[in-house]
matplotlib code that plots the C-alpha trace (Angstrom):
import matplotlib.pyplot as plt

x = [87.2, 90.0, 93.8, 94.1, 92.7, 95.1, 91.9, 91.8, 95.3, 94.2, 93.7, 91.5, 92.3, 88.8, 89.0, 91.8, 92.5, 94.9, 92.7, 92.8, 90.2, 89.3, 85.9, 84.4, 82.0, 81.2, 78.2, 79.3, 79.9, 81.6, 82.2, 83.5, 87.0, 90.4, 91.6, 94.3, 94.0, 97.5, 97.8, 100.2, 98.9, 97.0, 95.0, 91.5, 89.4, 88.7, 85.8, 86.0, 83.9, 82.8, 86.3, 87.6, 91.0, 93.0, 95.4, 98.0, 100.7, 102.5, 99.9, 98.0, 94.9, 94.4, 90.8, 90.1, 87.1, 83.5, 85.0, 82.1, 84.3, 83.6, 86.1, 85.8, 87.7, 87.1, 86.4, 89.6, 92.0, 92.1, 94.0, 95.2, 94.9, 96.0, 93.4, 93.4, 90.9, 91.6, 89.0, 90.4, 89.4, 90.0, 90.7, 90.7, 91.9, 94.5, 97.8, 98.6, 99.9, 101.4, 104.6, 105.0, 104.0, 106.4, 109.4, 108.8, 109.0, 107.3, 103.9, 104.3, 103.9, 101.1, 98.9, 99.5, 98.3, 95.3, 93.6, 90.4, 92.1, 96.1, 96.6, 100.5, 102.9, 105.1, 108.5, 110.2, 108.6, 105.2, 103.5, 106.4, 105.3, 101.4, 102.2, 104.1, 100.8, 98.3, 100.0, 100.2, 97.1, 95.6, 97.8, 96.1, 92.5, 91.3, 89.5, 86.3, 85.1, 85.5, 82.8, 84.7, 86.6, 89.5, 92.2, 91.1, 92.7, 96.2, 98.6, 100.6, 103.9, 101.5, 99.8, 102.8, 104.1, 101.3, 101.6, 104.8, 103.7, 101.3, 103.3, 105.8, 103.2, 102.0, 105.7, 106.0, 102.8, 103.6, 106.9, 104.9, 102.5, 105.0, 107.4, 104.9, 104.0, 107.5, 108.1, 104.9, 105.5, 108.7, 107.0, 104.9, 107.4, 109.7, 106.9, 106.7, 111.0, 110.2, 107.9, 109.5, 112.7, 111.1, 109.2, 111.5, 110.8, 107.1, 105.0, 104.4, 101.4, 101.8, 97.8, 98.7, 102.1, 100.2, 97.5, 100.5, 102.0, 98.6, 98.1, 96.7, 98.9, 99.0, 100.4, 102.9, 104.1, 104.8, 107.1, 108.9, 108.7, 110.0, 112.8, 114.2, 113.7, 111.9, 109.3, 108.1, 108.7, 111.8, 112.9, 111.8, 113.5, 117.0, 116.6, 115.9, 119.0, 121.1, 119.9, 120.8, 124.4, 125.2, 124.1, 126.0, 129.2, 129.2, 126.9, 127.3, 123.5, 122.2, 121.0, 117.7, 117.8, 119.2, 116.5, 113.5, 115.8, 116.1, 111.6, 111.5, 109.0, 111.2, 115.0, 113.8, 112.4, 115.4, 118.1, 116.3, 116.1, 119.6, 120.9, 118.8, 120.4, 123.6, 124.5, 125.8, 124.0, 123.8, 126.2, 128.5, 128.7, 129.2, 132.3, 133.4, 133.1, 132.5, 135.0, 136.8, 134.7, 137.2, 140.3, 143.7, 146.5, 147.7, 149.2, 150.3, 149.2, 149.9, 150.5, 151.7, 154.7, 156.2, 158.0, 154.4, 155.4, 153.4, 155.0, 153.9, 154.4, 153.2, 150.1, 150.6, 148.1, 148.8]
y = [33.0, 35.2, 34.7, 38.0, 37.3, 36.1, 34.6, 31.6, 30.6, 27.3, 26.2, 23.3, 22.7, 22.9, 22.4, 22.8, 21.8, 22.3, 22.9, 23.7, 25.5, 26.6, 28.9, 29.2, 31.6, 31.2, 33.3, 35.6, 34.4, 34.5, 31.6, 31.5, 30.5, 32.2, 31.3, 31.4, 31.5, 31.5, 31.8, 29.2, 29.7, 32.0, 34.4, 34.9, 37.8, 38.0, 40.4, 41.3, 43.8, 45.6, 45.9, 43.8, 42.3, 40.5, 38.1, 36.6, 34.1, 33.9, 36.3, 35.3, 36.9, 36.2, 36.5, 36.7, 35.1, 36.5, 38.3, 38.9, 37.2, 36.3, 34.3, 34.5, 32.4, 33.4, 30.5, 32.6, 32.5, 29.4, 29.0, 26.9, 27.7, 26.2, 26.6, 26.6, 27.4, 27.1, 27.8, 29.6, 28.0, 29.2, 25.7, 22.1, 22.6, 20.1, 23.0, 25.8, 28.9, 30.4, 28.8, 30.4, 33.7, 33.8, 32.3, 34.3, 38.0, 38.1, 36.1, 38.3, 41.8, 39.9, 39.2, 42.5, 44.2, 42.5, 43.6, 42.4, 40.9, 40.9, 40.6, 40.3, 38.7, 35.6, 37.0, 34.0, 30.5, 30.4, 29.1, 25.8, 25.5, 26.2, 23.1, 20.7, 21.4, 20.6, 17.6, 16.3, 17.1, 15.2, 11.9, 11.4, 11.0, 7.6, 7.9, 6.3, 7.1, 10.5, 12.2, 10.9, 13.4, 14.5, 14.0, 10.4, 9.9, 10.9, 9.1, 10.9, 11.5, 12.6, 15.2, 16.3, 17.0, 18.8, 21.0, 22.1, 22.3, 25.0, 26.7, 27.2, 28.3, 31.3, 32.0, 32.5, 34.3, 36.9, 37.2, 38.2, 40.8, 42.3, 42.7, 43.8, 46.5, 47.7, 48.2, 50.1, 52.1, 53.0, 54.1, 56.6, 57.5, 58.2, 60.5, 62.5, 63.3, 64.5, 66.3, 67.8, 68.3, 70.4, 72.4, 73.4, 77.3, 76.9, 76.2, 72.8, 71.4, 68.0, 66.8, 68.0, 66.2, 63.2, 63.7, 63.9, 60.7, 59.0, 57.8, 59.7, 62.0, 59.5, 56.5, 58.9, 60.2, 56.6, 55.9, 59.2, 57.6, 53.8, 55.1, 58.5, 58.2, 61.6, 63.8, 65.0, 68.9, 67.8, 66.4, 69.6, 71.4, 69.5, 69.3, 73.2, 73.7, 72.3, 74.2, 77.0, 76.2, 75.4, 79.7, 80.3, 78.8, 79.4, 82.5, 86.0, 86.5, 87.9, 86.2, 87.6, 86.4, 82.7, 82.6, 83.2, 80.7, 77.9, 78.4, 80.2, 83.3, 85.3, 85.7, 85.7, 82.2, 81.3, 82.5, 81.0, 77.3, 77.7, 78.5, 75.4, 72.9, 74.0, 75.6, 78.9, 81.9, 81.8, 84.8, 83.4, 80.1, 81.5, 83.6, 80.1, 78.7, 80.4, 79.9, 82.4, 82.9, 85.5, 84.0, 85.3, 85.2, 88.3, 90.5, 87.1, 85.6, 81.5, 80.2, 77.2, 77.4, 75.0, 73.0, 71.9, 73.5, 76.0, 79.5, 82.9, 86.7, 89.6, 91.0, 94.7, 97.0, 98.0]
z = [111.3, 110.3, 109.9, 111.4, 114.8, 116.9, 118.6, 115.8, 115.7, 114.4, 110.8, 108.9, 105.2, 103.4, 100.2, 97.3, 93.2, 90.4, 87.3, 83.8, 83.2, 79.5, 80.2, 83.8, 85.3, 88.8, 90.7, 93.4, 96.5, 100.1, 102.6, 106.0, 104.9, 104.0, 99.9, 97.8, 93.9, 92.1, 88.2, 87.0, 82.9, 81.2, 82.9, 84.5, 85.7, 89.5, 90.9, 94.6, 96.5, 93.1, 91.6, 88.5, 88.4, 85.7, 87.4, 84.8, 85.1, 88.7, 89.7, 93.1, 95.5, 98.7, 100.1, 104.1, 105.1, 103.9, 100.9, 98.1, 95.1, 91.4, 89.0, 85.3, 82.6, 79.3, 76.1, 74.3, 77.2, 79.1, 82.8, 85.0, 88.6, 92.2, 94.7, 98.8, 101.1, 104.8, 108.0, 110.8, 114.7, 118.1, 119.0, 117.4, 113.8, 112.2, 112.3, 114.4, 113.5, 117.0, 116.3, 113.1, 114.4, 117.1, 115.2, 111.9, 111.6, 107.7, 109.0, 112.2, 110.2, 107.7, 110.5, 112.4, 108.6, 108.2, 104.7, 103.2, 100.1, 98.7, 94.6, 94.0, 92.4, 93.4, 94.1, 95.6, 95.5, 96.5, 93.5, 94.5, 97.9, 97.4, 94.3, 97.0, 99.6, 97.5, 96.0, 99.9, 99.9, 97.1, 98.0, 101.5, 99.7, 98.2, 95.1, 97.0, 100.4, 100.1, 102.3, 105.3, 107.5, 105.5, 108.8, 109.1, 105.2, 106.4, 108.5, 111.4, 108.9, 106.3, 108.8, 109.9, 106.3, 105.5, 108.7, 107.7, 103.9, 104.9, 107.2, 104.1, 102.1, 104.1, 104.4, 101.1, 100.8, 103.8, 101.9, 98.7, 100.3, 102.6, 99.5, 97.3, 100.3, 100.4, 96.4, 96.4, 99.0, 97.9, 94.9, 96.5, 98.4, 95.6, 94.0, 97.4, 97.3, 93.7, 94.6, 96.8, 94.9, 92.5, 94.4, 97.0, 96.4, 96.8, 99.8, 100.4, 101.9, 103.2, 102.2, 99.0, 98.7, 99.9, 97.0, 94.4, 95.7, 95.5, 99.2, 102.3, 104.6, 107.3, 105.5, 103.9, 107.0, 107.9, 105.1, 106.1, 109.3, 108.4, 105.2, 106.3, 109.4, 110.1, 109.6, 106.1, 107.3, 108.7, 105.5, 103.5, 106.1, 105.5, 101.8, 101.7, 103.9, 102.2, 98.8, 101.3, 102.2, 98.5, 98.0, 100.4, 99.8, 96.3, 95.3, 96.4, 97.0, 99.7, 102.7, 102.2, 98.5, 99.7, 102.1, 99.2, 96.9, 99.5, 100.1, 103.5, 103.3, 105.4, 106.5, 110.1, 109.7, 107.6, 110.2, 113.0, 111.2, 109.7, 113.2, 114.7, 112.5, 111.9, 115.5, 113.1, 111.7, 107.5, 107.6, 110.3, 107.8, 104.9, 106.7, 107.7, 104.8, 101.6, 98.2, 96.9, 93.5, 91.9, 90.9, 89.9, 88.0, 88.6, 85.8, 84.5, 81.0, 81.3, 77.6, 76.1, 74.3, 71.2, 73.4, 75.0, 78.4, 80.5, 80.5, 81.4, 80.4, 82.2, 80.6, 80.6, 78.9, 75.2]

ax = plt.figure().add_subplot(projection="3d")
ax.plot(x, y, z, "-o")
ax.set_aspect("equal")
plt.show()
């Protein structure tokens, strides 16, 4: 009964509506069935597993099945809302989603992340496509003789429009949540290379980088992983190199001193990383490399003259 079992690849359309609603309380509840609330006016409070939301205008949640949920519409601050619920079946629902697992890469990664419930916000055009569904949806149904099965109100074009109707719509919404996944995790992500950038002298303790970036060690490590393509001691490694090779070339500490300035405890440790990376001990390197940092001119004084052109005089003492 869940979207992300690739045991129920099939789908039946439940229930749906596109309401204004100007005050509602509902008890909480949780069914058997997958839903989609999106916010296309005002605002409403959503409760899920103990935890309060406020969703607001192109604002959406996605509940997997059996999710305890609650939504509240206050008298002050009405809302109008668009509404799916779906069941998934390991065999005989109306629309299958294998094809558009195999053919799309964004529903691909949203099933192989399954999560008890996504809040986001509609970055492309899934409020238009959830819209276009459900007025499909409501166009197959007969104002009388409702309470007969739902696929027997729709003619094969219709069915097949609404098919591909839904399968746009969770396109859009795997777009969303994967989107939404990546801006936040660049966000923590970007907290972590602060961190880091300003605490290069210190030790660093990855759980406690983790704790200043707000997320656990492990899921840090995998953005390391997915956007710099390396470890998180690797990257403090390079980043603390290459505070070393800027000494180096440009200071005339010692190599001791550019070790404890780059955050390495000991020039052993430094030398033996420097020389791992770079093929080159520090002092080799800064041989190689180093600028001259005591310019000359010599006994000459360089002046401008009234004709605006550069001379010079020898500057003898006086």
């Amino acid at each position: 009964m869940s979207l992300f079992d690739i045991r129920d690849p099939y789908v039946a359309i439940t229930a749906f509506y596109a309401l204004n609603l100007p005050e509602y309380s509902m008890h909480p509840h949780r069914h058997p069935r997958c839903e989609i609330m999106y916010i296309t006016k005002g605002s409403c409070l959503i409760h899920v597993d103990g935890r309060e939301f406020c969703l607001k205008e192109q604002q959406f949640i996605f509940l997997s099945a059996d999710i305890l949920h609650q939504l509240s519409i206050s008298q002050c601050r009405p809302c109008a809302i668009l509404n799916l619920e779906f069941s998934c079946l390991p065999s005989g629902g109306d629309i299958c989603l294998d094809e558009l697992f195999n053919e799309s890469p964004a529903f691909a990664a949203f099933c192989r992340h399954p999560g008890r419930y996504f809040i986001g916000n509609d970055t492309d055009h899934l409020g238009y496509s959830l819209k276009d569904l459900i007025n499909q949806l409501r166009n197959g149904i007969p104002f009388k003789n409702t309470m007969q099965n739902p696929s027997d109100n729709y003619t094969p074009d219709q069915k097949c429009l609404i098919r591909l109707l839904f399968q746009r719509m969770m396109l859009e919404l795997s777009k969303c949540v994967l989107n939404h996944s990546k801006n936040t995790g660049m966000l923590y992500l970007k907290r972590a290379l602060d961190y880091i950038s300003s605490h290069l002298t210190d030790e660093i303790r990855v759980p406690r980088l983790a704790e200043h970036a707000g997320i656990n060690k492990s899921y840090l490590q995998s953005l390391f992983s997915r956007y710099m393509d390396c470890t998180i001691t690797d990257y403090i490694n390079q980043k603390r190199l290459e505070h070393a090779v800027f000494l180096l070339e440009s200071s005339s500490l010692s190599i001791t001193d550019v070790a404890f300035q780059s955050g390495y405890n000991s020039r052993q440790h430094f030398g033996s990383t420097f020389e791992k990376y770079y093929g080159i001990s520090p002092r080799a390197f800064r041989q190689l490399h180093c600028k001259n940092m005591n310019p000359s001119t010599g006994e000459n004084y360089y002046y401008m003259g009234e004709d605006g052109k550069w001379t010079n005089t020898p500057l003898t003492p006086s």
